[in-house]
Every structure is written in structure tokens, then in C-alpha cells.
N, C-alpha and C positions, 0 to 999 in steps of 0.2 A: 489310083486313077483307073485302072482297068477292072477293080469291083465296079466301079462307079459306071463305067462306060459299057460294061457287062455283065450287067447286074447278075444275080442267080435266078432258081425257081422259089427259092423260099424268100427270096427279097420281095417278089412280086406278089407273091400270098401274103407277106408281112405289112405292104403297103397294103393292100385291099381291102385287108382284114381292117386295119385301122382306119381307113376311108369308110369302110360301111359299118364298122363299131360307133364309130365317133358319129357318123349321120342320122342311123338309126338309134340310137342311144339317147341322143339331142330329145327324141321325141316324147320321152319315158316322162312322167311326170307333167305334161302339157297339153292343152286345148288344141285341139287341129282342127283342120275339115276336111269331111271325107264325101264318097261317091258311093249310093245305096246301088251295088251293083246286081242285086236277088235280095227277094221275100220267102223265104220260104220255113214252112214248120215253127213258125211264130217267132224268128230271126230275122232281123235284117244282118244282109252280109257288108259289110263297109268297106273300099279301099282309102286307106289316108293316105298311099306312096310308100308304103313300106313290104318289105319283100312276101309278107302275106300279108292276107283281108285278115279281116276283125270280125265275131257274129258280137250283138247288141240284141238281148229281149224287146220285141215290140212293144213293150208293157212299159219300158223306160220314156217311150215316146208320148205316151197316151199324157192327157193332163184330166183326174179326175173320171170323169164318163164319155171323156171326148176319146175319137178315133184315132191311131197314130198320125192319118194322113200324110204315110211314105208311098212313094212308089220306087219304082227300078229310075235310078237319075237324077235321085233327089239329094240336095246338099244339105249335108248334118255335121254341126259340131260334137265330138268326141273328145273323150278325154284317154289318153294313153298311159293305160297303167303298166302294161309289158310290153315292148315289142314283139314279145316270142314265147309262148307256151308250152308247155309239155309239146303240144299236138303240132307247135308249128307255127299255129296261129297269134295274133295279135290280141292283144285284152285288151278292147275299149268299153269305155262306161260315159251313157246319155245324161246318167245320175249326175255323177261328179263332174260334166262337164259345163252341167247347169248351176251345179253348188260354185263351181269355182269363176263362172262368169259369173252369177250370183252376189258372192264374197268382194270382188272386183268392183261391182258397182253401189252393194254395200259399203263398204270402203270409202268412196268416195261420195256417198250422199251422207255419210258419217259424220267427212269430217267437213260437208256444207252444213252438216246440221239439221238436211233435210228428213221430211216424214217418208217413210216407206210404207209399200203397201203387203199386205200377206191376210192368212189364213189360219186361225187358230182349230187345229186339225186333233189334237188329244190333248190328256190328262197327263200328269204327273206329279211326284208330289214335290208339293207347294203351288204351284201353278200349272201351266199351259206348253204345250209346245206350236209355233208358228212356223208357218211355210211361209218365206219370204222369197219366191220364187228361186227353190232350189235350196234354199240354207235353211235348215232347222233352227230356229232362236228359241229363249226361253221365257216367258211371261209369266211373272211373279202374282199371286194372287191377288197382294194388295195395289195388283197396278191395271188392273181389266177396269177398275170403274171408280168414277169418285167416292161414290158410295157404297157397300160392298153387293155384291151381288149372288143371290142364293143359287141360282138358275144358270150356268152359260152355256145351256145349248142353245136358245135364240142365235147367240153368236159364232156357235160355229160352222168351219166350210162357210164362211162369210166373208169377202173381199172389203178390209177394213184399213185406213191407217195407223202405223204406229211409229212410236217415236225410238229409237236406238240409243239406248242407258249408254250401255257398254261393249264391248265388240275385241276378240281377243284371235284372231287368224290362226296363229300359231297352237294356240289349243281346241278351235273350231268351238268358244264360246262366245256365242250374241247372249242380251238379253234385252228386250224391248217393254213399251211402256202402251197403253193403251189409253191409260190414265191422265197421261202429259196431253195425252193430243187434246182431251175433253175437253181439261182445263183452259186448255192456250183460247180455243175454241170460243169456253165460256165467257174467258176472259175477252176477246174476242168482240163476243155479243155485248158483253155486259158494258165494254167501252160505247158500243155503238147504242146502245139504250140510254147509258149517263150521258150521251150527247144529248138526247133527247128529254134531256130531264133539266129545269132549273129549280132553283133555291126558292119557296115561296110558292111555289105547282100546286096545286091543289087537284091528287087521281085518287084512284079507286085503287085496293087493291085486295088479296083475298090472306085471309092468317094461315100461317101454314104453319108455325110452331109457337109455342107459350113456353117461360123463362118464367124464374120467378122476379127477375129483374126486367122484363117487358116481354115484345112479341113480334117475331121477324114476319113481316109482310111481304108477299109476292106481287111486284108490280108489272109482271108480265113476263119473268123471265129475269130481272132481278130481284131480290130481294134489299128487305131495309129494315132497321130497329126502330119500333117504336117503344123508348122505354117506356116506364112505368111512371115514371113522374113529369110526363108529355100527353096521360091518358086522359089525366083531367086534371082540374083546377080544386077539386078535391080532393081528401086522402083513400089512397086507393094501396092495400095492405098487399094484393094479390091480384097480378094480370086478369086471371081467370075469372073476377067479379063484374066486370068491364065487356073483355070480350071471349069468344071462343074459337077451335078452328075451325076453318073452313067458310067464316065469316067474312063476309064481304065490309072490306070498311073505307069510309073518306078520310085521306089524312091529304094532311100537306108539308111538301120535304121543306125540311129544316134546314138542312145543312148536307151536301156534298161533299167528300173527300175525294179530290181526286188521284192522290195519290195511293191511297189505299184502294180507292171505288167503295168505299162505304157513304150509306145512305142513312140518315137520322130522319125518323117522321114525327109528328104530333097530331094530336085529336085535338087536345084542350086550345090550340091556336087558332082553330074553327070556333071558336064560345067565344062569347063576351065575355072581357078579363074581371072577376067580380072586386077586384082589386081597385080599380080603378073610384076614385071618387072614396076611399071607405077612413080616411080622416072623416071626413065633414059625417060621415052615418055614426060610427062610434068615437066622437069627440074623449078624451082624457076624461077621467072621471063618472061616465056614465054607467048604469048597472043593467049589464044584461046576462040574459039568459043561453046556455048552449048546453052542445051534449059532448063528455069527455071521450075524447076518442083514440087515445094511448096514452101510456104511462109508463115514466122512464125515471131512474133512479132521481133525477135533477128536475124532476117536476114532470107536470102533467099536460096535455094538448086537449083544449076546449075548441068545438066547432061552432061559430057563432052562428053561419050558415056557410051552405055546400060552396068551399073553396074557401075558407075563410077561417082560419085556426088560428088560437090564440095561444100563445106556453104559459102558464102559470107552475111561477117557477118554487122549487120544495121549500122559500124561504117565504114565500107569500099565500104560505096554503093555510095555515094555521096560527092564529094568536099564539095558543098553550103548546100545540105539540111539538115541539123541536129534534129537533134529529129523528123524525120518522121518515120511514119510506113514504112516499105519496098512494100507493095499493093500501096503506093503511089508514088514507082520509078519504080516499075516494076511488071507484071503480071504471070500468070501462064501458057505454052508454050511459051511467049515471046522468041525470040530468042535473046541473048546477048554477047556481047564481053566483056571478062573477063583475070583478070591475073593472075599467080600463085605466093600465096605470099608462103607457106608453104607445104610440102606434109609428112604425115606420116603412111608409108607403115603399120606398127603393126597393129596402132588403125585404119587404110582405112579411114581417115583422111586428107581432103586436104582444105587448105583455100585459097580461091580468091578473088580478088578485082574485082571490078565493077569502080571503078572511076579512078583508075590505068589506066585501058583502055583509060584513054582521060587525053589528057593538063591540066597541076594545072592549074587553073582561075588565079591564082596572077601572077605565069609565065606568059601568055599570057597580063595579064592588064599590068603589067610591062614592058613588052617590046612594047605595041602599046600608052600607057602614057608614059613615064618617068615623073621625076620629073620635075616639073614647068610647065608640058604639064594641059589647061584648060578641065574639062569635065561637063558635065551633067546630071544632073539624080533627082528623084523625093524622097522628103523627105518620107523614111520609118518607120522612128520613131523618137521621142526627149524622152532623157530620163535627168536625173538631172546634167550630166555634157558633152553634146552635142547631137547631130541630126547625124542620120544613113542616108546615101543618098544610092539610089540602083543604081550601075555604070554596064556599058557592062559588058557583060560575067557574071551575075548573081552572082555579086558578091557586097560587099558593103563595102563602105569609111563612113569614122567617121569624121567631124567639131567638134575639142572640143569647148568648149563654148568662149574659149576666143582666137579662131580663126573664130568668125560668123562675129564681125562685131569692129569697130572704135571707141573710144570716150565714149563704152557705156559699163556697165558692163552684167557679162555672163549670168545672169539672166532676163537680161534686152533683151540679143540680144538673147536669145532662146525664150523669148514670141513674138518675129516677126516674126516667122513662123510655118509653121501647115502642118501636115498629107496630104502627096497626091499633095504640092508645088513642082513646078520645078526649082530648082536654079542650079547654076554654082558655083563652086570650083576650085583650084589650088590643083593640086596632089605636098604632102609635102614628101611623104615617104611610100614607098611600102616592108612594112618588108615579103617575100615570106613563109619563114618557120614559122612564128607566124600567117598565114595570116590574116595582120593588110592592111589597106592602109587609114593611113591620109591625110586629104584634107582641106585649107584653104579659108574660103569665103571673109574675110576682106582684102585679100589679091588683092582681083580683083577693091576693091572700088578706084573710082579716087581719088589721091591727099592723096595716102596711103604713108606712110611714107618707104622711101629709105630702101632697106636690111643692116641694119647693124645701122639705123640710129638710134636718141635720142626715147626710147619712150613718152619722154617729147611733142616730136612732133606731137602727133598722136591727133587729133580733140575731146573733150569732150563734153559733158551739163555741160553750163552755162560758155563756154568761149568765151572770146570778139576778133573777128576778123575783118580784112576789107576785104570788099568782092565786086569784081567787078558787077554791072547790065550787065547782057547779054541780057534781053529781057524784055520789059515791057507788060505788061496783065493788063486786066480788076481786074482780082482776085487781083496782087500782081504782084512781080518781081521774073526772075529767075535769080540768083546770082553762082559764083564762087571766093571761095577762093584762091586769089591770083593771079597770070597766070595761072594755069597749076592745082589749086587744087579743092577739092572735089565741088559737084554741089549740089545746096538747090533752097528752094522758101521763099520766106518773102510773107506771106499773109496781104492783104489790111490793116486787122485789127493792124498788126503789122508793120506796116509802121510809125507811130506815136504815142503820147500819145493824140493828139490833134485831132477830130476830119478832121480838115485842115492839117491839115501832112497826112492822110489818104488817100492825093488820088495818085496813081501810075504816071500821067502826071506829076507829080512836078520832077521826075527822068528822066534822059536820059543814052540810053543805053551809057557802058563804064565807069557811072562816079562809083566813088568809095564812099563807104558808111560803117560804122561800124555797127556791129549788135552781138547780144548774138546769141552762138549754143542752142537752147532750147530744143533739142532731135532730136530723128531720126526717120525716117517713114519705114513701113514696107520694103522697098527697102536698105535699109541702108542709103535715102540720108541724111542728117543734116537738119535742118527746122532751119532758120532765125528770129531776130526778133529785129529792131530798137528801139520797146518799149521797150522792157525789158532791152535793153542795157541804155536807157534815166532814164528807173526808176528805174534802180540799181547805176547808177551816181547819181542819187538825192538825194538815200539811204548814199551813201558814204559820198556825201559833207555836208548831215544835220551831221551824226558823227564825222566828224573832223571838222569843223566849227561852228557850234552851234547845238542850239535846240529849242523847239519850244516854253520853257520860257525865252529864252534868251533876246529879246526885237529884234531882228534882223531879218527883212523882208526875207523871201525866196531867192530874188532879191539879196539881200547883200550878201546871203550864196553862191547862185553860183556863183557872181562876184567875191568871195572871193576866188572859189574853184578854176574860170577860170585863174585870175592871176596867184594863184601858178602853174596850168598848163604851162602857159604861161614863 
């Protein structure tokens, strides 16, 4: 009790100390307001109530080129960075007491959302640095303008709004947007124009870009897509054929989004739709004229007139050519004759033919062949059961195998000839609507057997005939079956088995001779041959008369065989 009731001298230092520690201490770190008590020497001297003044450069006062406009009396916020100095004095700063009232009301327009206002004052890199009255922020480059901008000195030291990204107190990072306000801005505008705009309007407006998918118009501070297939009612490959920028054009809006705020325009809904009415102009079946005006794997696009295209598609382009590209029947402006298979007004929809325009090939080979009439033409392919021949009119007859050739099988008469040969055929059958046209080559060979007749008749390999000498040669003989049938040659070597039987003077033309058909030459004729017919009878008579342990001369065998002939 008696400390307490009488206290010391260091108790009362001890208290005072902590009353004016703790009072003035409170102020360290904090905005005040002070009393400009002297100007002097480019200082203001300030009291805020603390046991010394504070000096503040008059330079902190000043805003830009303006004057401090202090006098002796005048009230100023400060910020207290020390109470006490080396010298005594108080450290206050005009700086930081603007940044932190600054921060304060950044802060709170932050998190309304609101725009603030500042000053974009330097460079840095990537961006800009702002004065938002007292707080440096930072503006990122791609946020000064919607579009980019080469130049920003226009905008600097310029009192402008901007929008607050982000905002970090504790590490004294802003960063603001310049770009945001534009937009909100534009958007802004652009609502109050789409007010002013409906569906079906018919304005003016001017090109300000080309696409190759159409062309954005400016209709006074909005913009709008005029595609490419809105330009016109004909085919239009490239915006740029149509219109260009800076071209003033009439369109009228299609269609409004208003949730997006996109604007679709048209040109061709100012035309007269040439659609309209175009059954009753090109009824089904009629043949007209147009110019091709693309070409796509699946056919081709005829323009019959401007807006008015037809597809003639790659299965109606050609009679003959099948499985061709359509670039390989027809070109692009080609002019072409065409017919109308189909028209559908809804879908603008018309199909035409291309080969319709001209004679079926089979009609026409039909009526300048008939049947039984001979033709011409060059082998185009052999495949496993006959040879393709290419006939007039670019069209083509089929030889089944077992109409090539006489005597021989079909395998046999298709390795007689080859790619790129010229033979002759009989027309057998001209089926038009399947179009087939069969044609028979065995049918032309001399000494071909009668229509209707035995086919026991017809010449084989390895049958024995007699056959007339027409003409003797060095080589051998030319021979004929019969009077009147097929024509061969027996070569020298096949004249006998005997040397001396080998030579062709021993024969005169006319007489008559036996011989085997041993095959046939590329021509179809039959090839002859005396030996073979001798040494297939010797064959015969050693098996039915003996053998060759029988005890009995060769001599006895065919005297044996000749009398039962006999």
C-alpha cells in the first residue's frame, strides 16, 4: 500500500513514458491531419500533435503543373512514418498519405465493381503504369484497347476510366484494364443500336472487312455478317467478286441475336427470287442450255441462268464413261447441253442430265448393226470368260469364250489373242436397256458349221479328216476341208514320217489326202498334219493286233490291220 500511496520518481517516469510511448506510437503507420504551421525553403513545416513538427517537400503537394496551394493554416493529411527522427523531428509523407487514402477507396469501389479514374503516366515492361489518384496500378498491354494499339502517347497524362482486374493491398499490387471499360461501353452502344434495328430493315451500310466466308458491315457503329451465300441468288466463289471495302452497300437484317447481339444481313433478299415460278420455265424433260460452273467429285453444277443451278450428277454425265471424274467430261465455263430429269421448287433443287442430251450408243449401234451385220474393232480387254472389243460409237461387244473360235476349248481360243488386236465379229445380240452387245468371232471362220446344225460337226484337235491340196509350196501344202470347208497348212515336216514322204512335189494340187487337225494358229485356221494321222494308225493297229512280244513283224501288224480295213 505505501508504494502505491507513494509512489517513486521512477514510477512516475515509468508511467509517462508509457502514456506518451503508447500515444505517440498509436500514430506510426497512420493518416492524420496536421496544421501547416511555416513554408519555408521549399518545406512545409506540419504539426499533427506530436511532440515535434514534421517538414513535407512542397513537391508532394503539387499535382502535375499545378501549384501546392499551402499557406501557414492550412489543413493537410499526412501519413506518419516515424514519430521521431535522428534530428527529433517527425517523418511525414503527402505521398503515402494519398496512396493509402487512395487504396481505401480503391478498395471499396473494387469490390462495388465500380470504374475508376487515373492516369497512365510510364512505360514498363509489358505494359503501362497508372495513377489512380495516389496508387500506382499496372496496365497490361493487351488491356489498353480492343484492338492493339501501335501509339499510346495520345493517351497519356490523360484522365481516363479504368476497370480494377485485381487488387492485392498487402503487396501494393493493382492491376487495371482499359480494355473492359471499352467493351462494357461498346456493348453498351451496340445494345442501344440493336434497339433500333428490326428483323426485315432495309439500311445502308459501309464494308469494313472481307472473309472468304462473307463480309462484316458497319451499320453505324455496329457491325453485321453478310455471308456469302446471302450475296446473291447466284454462285458467288469469293466475297471479293461482289463487293469491296469501304463500299457503301443496301442490305437488309435477316436475323437478330439477341443474346449474342449478332446481326446476319442479305443482298439477294432485295432481288426478285428467280426461283420463283421455275417448274412451269424448265418443266421435266426439256433440253437446255447452260454454263458449268463447279465440279465436284459427285458431279457437276450447270447454271441455267444467274441464280439458277442445276447438279448433273457423275452417274448422268456419260452413256460410256463410268467411273470417271466429271473434270474428265467436262470443264469449268464449258458451255453444255443438258436435260431436266427432276425440279424441286422447296429445296431449289434441280437435276439434269448430260448424256440425256444425246443418242443411247446402243440405240444408234443397233440400228446401223443389226444382228448378223459383221464389225470391227480392236481387242480392249480378255478377261476369264471372254475378250471386250471396242465397236463405233464408243461403245463395246463382248466374244464369250466359247464364241472365239472352232474345234478348240475357251481357254484355249482366248490365249490367241492379245490387247490392242484387230479382229472381226458377228453381232449376236444387242440387249439396249442392259447395254450388252454380243458378238461372235467362230462364227466368221470358213467351213463353220450350219445354223442350227450337229455340234458334232464343228472341227476339233486330234481329228482325222480328208482334205483337198489347193496349192503346193516349198514349206508344205495349203489344204481345205472338203469343198467348201475350213482352210489349213500341212508343213513339210508333216507331210510324212519318212524322211521321202517329206518332200511337197510328191503331191498335186486337187488330190485328196488324210491328215489329223493338230490345233489352231492365232488366226483360227486348223494346222494339218499326215504324220500324226500315220502315227496314230500305227498306234491303233500295234493295240488291236499285237505287240511288240508277240513274235509278229510290224509288216504282219499292218497287213493285218489293212485287210480288216479292206
Amino acid at each position: 500500500m505505501a508504494s502505491t500511496a507513494n509512489p517513486t520518481r521512477d514510477d512516475f517516469a515509468a508511467l509517462l513514458d508509457e502514456q506518451l510511448g503508447g500515444a505517440e506510437g498509436g500514430f506510426e503507420g497512420r493518416v492524420v491531419k496536421g496544421t501547416v504551421t511555416a513554408i519555408e525553403n521549399g518545406m512545409a513545416i506540419i504539426d499533427v500533435g506530436l511532440k515535434s513538427e514534421g517538414r513535407v517537400n512542397l513537391r508532394e503537394f503539387a499535382r502535375g503543373e499545378d501549384e501546392h496551394g499551402l499557406e501557414v493554416g492550412s489543413e493537410v493529411e499526412v501519413f506518419v512514418d516515424r514519430v521521431e527522427n535522428a534530428d527529433g523531428e517527425a517523418m511525414l509523407s503527402r505521398d503515402r498519405a494519398r496512396r493509402e487514402a487512395a487504396w481505401d477507396k480503391l478498395e471499396s469501389e473494387f469490390g462495388e465493381g465500380k470504374r475508376v479514374e487515373g492516369r497512365i503516366f510510364g512505360r514498363v515492361k509489358g505494359g503501362f503504369t497508372v495513377d489512380l489518384d495516389g496508387a500506382v496500378a499496372f496496365l497490361p498491354g493487351s488491356q489498353v484497347d480492343i484492338r492493339p494499339v501501335r501509339d499510346v502517347t495520345p493517351l497519356m497524362d490523360m484522365p481516363q476510366p479504368f476497370q480494377i482486374l485485381k487488387m492485392d493491398r498487402r503487396r501494393g499490387n493493382i492491376v487495371v484494364s482499359r480494355r473492359a471499360v471499352l467493351e462494357e461501353t461498346r456493348a453498351e452502344q451496340r445494345s442501344e443500336l440493336i434497339d433500333g434495328l428490326a428483323e426485315g430493315q432495309v439500311v445502308d451500310g459501309v464494308v469494313k472487312n472481307i472473309t472468304d466466308y462473307g463480309a462484316f458491315v458497319d451499320l453505324g457503329g455496329i457491325d453485321g455478317l453478310l455471308h456469302v451465300t446471302d450475296m446473291s441468288y447466284k454462285r458467288v466463289n469469293h466475297p471479293s467478286e461482289v463487293i469491296e471495302i469501304g463500299q457503301t452497300v443496301t442490305v437488309q437484317i435477316i436475323r437478330i441475336n439477341a443474346d449474342t447481339q449478332r446481326i446476319s444481313l442479305g443482298m439477294k433478299q432485295l432481288e426478285s427470287d428467280p426461283w420463283e415460278g421455275v417448274g412451269a420455265k424448265y418443266p421435266v424433260g426439256i433440253k437446255v442450255n447452260g454454263t458449268v460452273t463447279n465440279i465436284t467429285e459427285y458431279g457437276a453444277f450447270v447454271e441455267l441462268e444467274p441464280g439458277i443451278e442445276g447438279l448433273v450428277h457423275v452417274s448422268e454425265m456419260s452413256w460410256t464413261k463410268k467411273n470417271v471424274h466429271p473434270g474428265k467430261i467436262v470443264s469449268t465455263s464449258q458451255e453444255v447441253e443438258v436435260v431436266v430429269l427432276e425440279v424441286d421448287s422447296d429445296k431449289r433443287r434441280i437435276s439434269l442430265g448430260l448424256k440425256q442430251a444425246q443418242r443411247n450408243p446402243w440405240e444408234e449401234f443397233a440400228e446401223a448393226h443389226p444382228v448378223g451385220s459383221t464389225v470391227s474393232g480392236e481387242v480392249k480387254n480378255a478377261t476369264e470368260f471372254g475378250l471386250f472389243i471396242g465397236l463405233p460409237g464408243d461403245v463395246d461387244g463382248m466374244v464369250h469364250m466359247s464364241d472365239i473360235a472352232w474345234g478348240i476349248s475357251g481357254e484355249d481360243a482366248l490365249a490367241l489373242h492379245r490387247k490392242g488386236e484387230e479382229v472381226q465379229a458377228v453381232v449376236l445380240d444387242v440387249d439396249i436397256e442392259k447395254e450388252r452387245i454380243s458378238l461372235g468371232m467362230k462364227q466368221l471362220e470358213k467351213g463353220a458349221p450350219a445354223e442350227g446344225g450337229a455340234a458334232g460337226s464343228a472341227l476339233r484337235k486330234g481329228q482325222v479328216v480328208t482334205v483337198t491340196v489347193l496349192e503346193v509350196r516349198d514349206g508344205g501344202l495349203e489344204v481345205q476341208v472338203g469343198d467348201d470347208g475350213a482352210t489349213g497348212f500341212i508343213k513339210r515336216s508333216d507331210l510324212g514320217r519318212d524322211r521321202d514322204e517329206q518332200r511337197p512335189d510328191r503331191f498335186q494340187t486337187g488330190q485328196k489326202v488324210d491328215a489329223m487337225i493338230t490345233g489352231f494358229d492365232r488366226s483360227k485356221k486348223p494346222n494339218f498334219s499326215i504324220k500324226a494321222h500315220q502315227i496314230a494308225e500305227e498306234k491303233e493297229a500295234v493295240a488291236q493286233f499285237g505287240s511288240a512280244d508277240s513274235g509278229a513283224s510290224l509288216g504282219d501288224i499292218l497287213g493285218e490291220a489293212l485287210k480288216k480295213n479292206d
